[in-house]
C-alpha positions as CSV (number, residue, x, y, z in Angstrom):
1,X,-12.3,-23.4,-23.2
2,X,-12.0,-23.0,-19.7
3,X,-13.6,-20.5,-17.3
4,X,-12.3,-17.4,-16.0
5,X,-9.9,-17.7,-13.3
6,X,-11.1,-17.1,-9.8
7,X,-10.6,-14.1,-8.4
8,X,-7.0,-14.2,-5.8
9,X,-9.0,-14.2,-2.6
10,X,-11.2,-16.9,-4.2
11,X,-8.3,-19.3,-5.7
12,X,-7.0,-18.8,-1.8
13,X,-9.9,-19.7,-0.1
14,X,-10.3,-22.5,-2.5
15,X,-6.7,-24.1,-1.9
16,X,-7.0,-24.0,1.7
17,X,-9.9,-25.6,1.7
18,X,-8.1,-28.3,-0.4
19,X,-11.5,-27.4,-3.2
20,X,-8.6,-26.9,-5.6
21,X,-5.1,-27.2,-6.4
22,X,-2.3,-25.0,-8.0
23,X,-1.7,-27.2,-10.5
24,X,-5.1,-27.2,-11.4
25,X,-5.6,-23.4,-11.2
26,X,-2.3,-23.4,-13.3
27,X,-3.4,-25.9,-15.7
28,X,-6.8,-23.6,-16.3
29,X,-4.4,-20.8,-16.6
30,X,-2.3,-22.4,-18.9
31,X,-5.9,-23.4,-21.5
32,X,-7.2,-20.1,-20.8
33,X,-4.4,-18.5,-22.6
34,X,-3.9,-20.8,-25.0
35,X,-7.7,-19.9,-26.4
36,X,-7.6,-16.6,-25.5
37,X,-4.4,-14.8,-26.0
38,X,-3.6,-15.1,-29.9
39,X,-6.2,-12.4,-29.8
40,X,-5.0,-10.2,-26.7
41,X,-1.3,-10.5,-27.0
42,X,-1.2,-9.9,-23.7
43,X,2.0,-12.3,-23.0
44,X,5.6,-11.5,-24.3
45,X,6.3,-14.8,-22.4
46,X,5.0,-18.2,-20.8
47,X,6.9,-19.8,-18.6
48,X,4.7,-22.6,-18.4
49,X,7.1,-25.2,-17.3
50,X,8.7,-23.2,-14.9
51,X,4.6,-22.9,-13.5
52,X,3.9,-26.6,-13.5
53,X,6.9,-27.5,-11.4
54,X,6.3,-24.3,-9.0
55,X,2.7,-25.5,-8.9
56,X,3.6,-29.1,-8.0
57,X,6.2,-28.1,-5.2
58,X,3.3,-25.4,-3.7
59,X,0.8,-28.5,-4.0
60,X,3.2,-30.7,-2.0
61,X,3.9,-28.2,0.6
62,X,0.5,-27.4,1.2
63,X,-0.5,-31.4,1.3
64,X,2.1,-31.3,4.0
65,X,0.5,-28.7,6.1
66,X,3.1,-26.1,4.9
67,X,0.9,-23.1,3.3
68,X,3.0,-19.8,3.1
69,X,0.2,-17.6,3.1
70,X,-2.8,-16.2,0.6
71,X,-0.7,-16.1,-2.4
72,X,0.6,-19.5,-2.0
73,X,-0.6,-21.7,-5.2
74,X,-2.0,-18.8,-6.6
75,X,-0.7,-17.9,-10.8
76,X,0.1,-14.6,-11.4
77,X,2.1,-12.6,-14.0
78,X,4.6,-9.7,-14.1
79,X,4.8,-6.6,-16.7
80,X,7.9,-7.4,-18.8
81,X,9.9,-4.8,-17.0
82,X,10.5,-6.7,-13.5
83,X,13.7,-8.5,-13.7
84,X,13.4,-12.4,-13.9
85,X,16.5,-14.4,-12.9
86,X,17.3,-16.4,-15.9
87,X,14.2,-15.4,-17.6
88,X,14.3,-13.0,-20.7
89,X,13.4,-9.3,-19.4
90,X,12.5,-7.1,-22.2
91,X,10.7,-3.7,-21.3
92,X,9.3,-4.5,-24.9
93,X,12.0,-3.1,-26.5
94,X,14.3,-4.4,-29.3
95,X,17.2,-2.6,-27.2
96,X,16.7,-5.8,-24.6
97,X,15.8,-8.3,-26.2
98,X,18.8,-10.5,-25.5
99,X,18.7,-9.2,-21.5
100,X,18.6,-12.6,-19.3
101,X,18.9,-11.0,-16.0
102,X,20.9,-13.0,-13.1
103,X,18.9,-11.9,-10.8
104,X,14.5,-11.5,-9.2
105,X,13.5,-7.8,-9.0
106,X,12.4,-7.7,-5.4
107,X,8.8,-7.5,-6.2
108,X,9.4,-11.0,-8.0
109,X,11.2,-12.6,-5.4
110,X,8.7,-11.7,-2.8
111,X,6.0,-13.2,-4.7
112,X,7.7,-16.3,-5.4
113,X,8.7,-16.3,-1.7
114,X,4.8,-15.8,-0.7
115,X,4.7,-19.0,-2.9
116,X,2.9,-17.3,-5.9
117,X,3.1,-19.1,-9.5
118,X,4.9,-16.9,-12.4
119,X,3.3,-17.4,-15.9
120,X,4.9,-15.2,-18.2
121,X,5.8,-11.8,-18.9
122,X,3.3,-9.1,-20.2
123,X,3.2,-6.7,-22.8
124,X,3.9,-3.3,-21.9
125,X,4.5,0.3,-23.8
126,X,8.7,0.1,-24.8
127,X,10.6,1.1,-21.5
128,X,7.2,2.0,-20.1
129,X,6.2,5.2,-22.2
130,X,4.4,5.7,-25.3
131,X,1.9,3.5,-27.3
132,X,0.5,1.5,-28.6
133,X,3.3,0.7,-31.3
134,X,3.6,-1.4,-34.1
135,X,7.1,-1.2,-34.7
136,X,8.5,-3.2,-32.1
137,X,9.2,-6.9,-31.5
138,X,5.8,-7.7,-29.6
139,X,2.0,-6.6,-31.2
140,X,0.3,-4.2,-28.7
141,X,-2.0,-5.7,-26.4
142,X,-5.7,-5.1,-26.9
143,X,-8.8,-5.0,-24.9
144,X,-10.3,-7.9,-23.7
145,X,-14.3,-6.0,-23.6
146,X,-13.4,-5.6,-27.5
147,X,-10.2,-6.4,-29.1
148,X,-10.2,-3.1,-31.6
149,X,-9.9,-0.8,-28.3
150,X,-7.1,0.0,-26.8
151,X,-5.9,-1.5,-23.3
152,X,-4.5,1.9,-21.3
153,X,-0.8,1.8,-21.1
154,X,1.9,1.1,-20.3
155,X,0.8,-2.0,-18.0
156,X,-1.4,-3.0,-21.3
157,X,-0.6,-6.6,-20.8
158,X,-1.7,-6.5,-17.4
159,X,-4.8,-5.3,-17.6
160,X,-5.8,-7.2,-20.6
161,X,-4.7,-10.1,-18.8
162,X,-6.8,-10.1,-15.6
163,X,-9.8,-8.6,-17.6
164,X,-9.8,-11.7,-19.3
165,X,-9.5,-14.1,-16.4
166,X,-6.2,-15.4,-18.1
167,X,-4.2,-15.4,-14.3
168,X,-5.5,-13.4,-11.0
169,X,-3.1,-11.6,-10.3
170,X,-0.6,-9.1,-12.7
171,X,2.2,-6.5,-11.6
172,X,2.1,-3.5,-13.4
173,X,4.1,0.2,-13.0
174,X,2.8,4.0,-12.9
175,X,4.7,6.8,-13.7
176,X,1.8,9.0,-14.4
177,X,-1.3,6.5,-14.6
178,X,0.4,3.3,-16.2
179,X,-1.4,1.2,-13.5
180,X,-4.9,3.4,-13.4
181,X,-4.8,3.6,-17.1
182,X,-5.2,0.4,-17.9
183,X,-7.6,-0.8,-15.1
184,X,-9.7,1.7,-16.4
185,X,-9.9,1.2,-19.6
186,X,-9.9,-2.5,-19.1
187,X,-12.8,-2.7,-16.2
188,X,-10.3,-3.9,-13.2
189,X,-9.0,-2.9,-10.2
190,X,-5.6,-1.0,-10.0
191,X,-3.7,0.4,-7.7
192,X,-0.8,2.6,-7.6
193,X,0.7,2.5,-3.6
194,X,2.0,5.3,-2.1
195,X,5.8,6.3,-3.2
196,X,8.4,4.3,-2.1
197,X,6.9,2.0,-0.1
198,X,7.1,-0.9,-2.4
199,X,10.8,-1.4,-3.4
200,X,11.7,-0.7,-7.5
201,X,14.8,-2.5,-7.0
202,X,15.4,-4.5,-10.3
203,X,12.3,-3.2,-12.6
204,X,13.0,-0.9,-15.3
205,X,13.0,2.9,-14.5
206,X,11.0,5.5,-16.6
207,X,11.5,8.2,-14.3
208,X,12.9,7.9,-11.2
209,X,11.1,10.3,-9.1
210,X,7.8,9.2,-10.4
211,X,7.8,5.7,-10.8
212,X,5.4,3.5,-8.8
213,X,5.1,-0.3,-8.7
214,X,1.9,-1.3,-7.8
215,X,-1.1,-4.7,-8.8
216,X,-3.4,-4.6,-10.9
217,X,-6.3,-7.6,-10.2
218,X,-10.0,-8.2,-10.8
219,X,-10.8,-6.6,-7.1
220,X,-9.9,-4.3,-4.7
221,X,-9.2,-7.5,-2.1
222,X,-7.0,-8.6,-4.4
223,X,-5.1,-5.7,-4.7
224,X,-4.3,-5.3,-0.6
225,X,-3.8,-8.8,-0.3
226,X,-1.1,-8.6,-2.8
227,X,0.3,-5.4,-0.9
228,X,1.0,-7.4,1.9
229,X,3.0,-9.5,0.1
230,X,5.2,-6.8,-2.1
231,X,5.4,-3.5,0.4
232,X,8.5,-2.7,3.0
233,X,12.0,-1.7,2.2
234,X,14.4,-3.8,0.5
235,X,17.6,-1.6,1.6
236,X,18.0,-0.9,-2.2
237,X,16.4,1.2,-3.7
238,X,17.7,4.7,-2.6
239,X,13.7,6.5,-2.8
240,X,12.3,3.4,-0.1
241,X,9.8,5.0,2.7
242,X,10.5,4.6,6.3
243,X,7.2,4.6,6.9
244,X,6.0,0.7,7.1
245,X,2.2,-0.6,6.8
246,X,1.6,-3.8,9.1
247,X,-1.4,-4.3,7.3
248,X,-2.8,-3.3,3.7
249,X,-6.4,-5.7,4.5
250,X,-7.0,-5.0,8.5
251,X,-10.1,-3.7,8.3
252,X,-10.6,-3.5,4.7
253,X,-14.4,-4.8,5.3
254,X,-15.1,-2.5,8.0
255,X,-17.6,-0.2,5.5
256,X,-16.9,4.0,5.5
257,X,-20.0,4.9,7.2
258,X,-18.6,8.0,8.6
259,X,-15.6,8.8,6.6
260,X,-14.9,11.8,5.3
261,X,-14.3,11.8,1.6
262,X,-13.7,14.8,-1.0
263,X,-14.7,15.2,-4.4
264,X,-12.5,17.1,-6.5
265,X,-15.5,17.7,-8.9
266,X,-13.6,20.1,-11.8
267,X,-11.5,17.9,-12.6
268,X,-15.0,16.0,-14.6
269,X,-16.8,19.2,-14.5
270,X,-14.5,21.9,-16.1
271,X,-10.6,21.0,-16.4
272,X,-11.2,17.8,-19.0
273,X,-14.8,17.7,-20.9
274,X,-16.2,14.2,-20.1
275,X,-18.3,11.6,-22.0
276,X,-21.5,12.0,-20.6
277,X,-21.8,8.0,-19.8
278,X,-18.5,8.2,-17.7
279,X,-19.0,11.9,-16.1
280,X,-22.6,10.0,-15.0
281,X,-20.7,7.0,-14.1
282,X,-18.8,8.9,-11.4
283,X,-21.0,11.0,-10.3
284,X,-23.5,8.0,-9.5
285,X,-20.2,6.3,-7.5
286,X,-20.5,9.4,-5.2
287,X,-24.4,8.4,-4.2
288,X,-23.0,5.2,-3.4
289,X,-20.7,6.1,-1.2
290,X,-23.0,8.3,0.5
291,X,-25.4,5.8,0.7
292,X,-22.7,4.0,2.6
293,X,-22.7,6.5,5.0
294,X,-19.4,8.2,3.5
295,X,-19.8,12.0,4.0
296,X,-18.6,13.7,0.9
297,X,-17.8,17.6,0.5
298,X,-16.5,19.1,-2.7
299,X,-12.5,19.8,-2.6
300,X,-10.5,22.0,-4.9
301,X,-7.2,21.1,-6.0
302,X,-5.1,22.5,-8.7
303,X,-6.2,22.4,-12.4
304,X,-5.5,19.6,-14.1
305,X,-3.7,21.1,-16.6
306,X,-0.9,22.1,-14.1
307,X,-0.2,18.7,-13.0
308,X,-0.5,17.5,-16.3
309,X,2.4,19.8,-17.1
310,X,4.6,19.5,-13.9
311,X,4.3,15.8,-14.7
312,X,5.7,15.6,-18.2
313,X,8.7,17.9,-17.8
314,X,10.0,15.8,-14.6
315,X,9.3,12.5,-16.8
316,X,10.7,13.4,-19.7
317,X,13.7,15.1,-18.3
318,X,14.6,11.8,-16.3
319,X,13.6,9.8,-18.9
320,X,15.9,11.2,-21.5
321,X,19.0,11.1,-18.2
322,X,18.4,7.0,-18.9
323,X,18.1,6.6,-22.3
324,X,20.2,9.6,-23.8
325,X,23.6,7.5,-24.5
326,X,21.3,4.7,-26.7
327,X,19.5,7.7,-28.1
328,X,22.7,9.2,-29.6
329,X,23.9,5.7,-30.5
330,X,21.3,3.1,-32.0
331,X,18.4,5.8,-32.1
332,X,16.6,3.2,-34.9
333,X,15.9,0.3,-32.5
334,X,13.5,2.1,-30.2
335,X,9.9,2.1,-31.6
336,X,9.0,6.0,-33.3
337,X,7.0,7.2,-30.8
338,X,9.5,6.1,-28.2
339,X,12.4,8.0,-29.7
340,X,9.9,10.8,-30.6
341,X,9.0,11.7,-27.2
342,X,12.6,10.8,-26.1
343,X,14.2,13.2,-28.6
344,X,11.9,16.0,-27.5
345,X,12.8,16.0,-24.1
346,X,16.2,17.4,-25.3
347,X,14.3,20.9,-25.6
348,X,14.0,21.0,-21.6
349,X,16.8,22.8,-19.9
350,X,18.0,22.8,-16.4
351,X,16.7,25.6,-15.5
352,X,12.5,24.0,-16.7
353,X,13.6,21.2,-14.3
354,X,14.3,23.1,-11.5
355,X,11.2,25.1,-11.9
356,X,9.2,22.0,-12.4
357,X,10.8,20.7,-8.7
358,X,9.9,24.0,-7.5
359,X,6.3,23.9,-8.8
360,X,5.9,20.1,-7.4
361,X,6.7,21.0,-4.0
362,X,4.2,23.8,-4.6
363,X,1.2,21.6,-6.1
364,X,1.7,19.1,-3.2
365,X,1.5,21.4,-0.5
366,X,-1.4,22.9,-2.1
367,X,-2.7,19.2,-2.3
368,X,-2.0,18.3,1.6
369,X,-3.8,21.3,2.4
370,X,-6.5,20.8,0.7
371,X,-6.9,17.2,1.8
372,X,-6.5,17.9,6.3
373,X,-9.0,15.9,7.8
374,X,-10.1,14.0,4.6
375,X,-10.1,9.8,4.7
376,X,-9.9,10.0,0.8
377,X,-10.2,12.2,-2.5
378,X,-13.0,10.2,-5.6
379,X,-12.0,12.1,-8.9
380,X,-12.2,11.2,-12.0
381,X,-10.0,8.7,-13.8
382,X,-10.7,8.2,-17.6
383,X,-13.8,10.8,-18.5
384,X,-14.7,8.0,-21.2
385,X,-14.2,4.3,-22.3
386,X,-11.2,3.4,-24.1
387,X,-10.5,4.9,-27.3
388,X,-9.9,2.6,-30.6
389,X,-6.3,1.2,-31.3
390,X,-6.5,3.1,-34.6
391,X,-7.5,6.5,-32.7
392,X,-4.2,6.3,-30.7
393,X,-1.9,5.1,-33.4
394,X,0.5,7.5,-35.2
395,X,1.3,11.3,-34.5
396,X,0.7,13.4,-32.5
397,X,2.5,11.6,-29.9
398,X,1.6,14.2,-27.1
399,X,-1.9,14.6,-26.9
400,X,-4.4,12.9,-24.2
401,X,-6.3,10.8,-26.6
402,X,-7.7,8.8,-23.9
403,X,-8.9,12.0,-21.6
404,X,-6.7,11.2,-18.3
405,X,-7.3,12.7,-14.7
406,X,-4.3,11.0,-13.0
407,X,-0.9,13.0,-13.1
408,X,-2.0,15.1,-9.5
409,X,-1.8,11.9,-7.7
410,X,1.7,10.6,-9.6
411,X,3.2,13.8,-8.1
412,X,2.0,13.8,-5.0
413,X,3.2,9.9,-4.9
414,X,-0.4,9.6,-3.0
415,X,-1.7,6.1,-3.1
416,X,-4.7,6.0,-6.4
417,X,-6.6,3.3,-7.2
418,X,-8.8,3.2,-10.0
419,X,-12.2,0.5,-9.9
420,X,-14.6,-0.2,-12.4
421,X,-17.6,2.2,-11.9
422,X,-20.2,0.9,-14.6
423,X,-20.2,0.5,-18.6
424,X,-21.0,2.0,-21.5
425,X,-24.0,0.8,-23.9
426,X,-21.6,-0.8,-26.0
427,X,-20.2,-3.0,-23.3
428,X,-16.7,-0.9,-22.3
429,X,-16.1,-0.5,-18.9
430,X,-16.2,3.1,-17.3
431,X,-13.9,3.9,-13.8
432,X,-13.8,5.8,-11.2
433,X,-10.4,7.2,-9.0
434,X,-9.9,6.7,-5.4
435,X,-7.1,8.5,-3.6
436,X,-5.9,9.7,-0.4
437,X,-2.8,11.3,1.3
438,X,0.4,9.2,1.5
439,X,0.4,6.4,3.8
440,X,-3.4,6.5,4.1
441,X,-3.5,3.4,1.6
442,X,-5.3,1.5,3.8
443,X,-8.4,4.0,4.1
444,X,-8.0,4.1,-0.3
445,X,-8.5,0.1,-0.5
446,X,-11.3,0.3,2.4
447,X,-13.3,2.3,0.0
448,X,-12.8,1.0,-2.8
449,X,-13.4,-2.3,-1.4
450,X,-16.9,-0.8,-0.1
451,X,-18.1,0.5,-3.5
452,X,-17.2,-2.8,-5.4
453,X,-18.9,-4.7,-2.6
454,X,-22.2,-2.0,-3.1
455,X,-22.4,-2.6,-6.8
456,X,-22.5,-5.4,-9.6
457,X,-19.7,-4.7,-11.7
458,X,-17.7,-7.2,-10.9
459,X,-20.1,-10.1,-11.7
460,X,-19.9,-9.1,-15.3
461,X,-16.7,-9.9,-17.4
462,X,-16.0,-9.8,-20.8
463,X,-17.0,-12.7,-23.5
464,X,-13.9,-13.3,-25.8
């Protein structure tokens, strides 16, 4: 079986130092899941021809000097709810199973622009929401560290998928942690951008005023170079940012000797109660980063509990505004814990939506304010490894099995990204949050770069 695949940054530098080629980073790919994957079901799709022949033209454009940029050669993979032209788009649901869109999502077409490599289409959670779920026409995926745990959703296939070194790269979407979820629970980096300022245009919505697209990839470097690549407006999609980032990796190695970072410390210590491996796990991030020089004071935000609950009304109210025709009409093809969650959002009125609007605006005020003069916020992201398959199978379909902090930074739309902070004895990887105030993304990678750098996690991966 072939090796892991390189990191992104690594496959880069490799390819332009002609040590390696895309068709040969494909073709490892290509093994890798082959071996691997009947155990992960991490792919709804392989488009493996479609990879070869992309991989052949980015070899012959590079032999003739003509190298886009970093992504160029590189495989990568999307989360089956970014619109493929000509290729089947899904959202894991039986509802689309036939759907053949005409058309790239513009997160898709900038990647095969940047001359990236598309190998398939990932599992995901059915339009995005609950899971895992047997009932539908894919298995769940599962965790890569060990294959009865459970992957974080709804970008399960992505993080499964980079965990195991299958491709370098994978797209995933976060409504209220479905790209922090699963890079925590799975041991990799993910990041969730700050609202808007990657275009949605052609991925499948879950809730319009919440939903993120955003990478998930074995490092932090990875992540920003892949932002350079994705972020900007597109025209479309009516909730784009003005606000444009030249750069998501100048000065990402600079160190953060000197900034000023907060440490909303009940969110571990009182809202959610913690495994003691991952509550350690954080708190032993925070010596790092002083130890880089970071100065860290305590910060107090809102309880969790009342972003928690802000969160859900919002996404289930706009949730149901999508799927409420198909939920009246064909209610047996979505999965049970799809329509379950679906068919309780009929219980929130107008007026709960307009005081949950009211209350946002409140929380994120309270948030900015809280935040002047920070560089970034380190909170918890999962307060323990991830949970078995089994223990989040079946009713109740509303509790927070997996212990969560990450629904204050989904409605704030404040860039988050989650890194692997350690493991537990038994080998499953524990996390730790970064976050800052919107458009301070660059300041949230240049930290997280800085901690991965400072510790060994990322030499260790798991053995399948």
């Amino acid at each position: 079986m072939s090796a892991a695949l390189p990191t992104l940054a690594a496959a880069s530098r490799a390819l332009a130092a002609g040590r390696t080629s895309a068709t040969a980073l494909v073709e490892q790919s290509l093994e890798r899941i082959a071996a691997l994957d009947g155990q992960l079901h991490s792919f709804v799709l392989l488009t493996a021809d479609r990879a070869r022949a992309a991989a052949r033209a980015a070899d012959a454009a590079m032999k003739r000097g003509k190298r886009i940029g970093p992504l160029h050669g590189v495989p990568y993979a999307l989360k089956d709810i970014y619109a493929t032209a000509g290729i089947r788009t899904t959202a894991h649901s039986r509802l689309l199973i036939k759907n053949v869109p005409q058309r790239d999502s513009t997160v898709a077409a900038r990647l095969n622009g940047a001359g990236a490599v598309l190998m398939g289409k990932l599992a995901t959670h059915e339009f995005a929401t609950g899971g895992p779920a047997v009932d539908l026409p894919f298995p769940p995926a599962r965790n890569p560290w060990n294959t009865d745990h459970f992957t974080g959703g709804s970008s399960s296939g992505s993080g499964a998928a980079v965990a195991a070194g299958l491709v370098p790269l994978a797209m995933g979407s976060d409504t209220s942690g479905s790209i922090r979820g699963p890079a925590a629970f799975c041991g990799v980096a993910g990041f969730k951008p700050t609202y808007g300022i990657v275009p949605r245009t052609g991925v499948v919505p879950l809730a319009f005023s919440l939903d993120h697209c955003g990478p998930l990839a074995w490092t932090v470097e990875d992540c920003a170079l892949t932002m350079n690549a994705i972020a900007g407006p597109d025209g479309e999609d009516p909730a784009e940012a003005s606000t444009r980032i030249a750069s998501f990796t100048r000065g990402i190695g600079g160190g953060i000797a000197g900034m000023r970072i907060g440490v909303v410390r009940h969110f571990h210590e009182r809202d959610v109660e913690g495994e003691p491996d991952a509550v350690a796990a954080i708190e032993d991030a925070i010596k790092v980063l002083r130890r880089l020089g970071a100065k860290v004071t305590t910060v107090k935000l809102a309880p969790n509990a009342d972003w928690d609950a802000c969160v859900r009304v919002l996404l289930y109210a706009e949730a149901l505004s999508i799927h409420e025709r198909d939920l009246d009409t064909r209610p047996e093809l979505y999965a049970e814990i799809t329509r379950t969650r679906l068919e309780a959002a009929r219980a929130i009125s107008g007026a709960d939506v307009i005081h949950a609007q009211r209350w946002r605006r409140q929380l994120c005020s309270s948030y900015m304010a809280a935040t002047e003069g920070l560089d970034a916020v380190v909170s918890a992201c999962a307060l323990g490894a991830a949970p078995t398959i089994e223990a989040m199978s079946g009713p109740p379909y509303f509790s927070t099995r997996g212990k969560l902090i990450m629904t204050a930074f989904s409605l704030t739309g404040s860039p988050a990204l989650s890194v692997c902070a350690g493991f537990t004895a038994s080998g499953l990887p524990l996390s730790v949050q970064i976050a800052g105030r919107p458009f301070d993304d660059v300041k949230v990678l240049r930290v997280g770069h800085a901690y991965e750098r400072a510790t060994p996690w990322r030499d260790r991966r798991p053995t399948l």
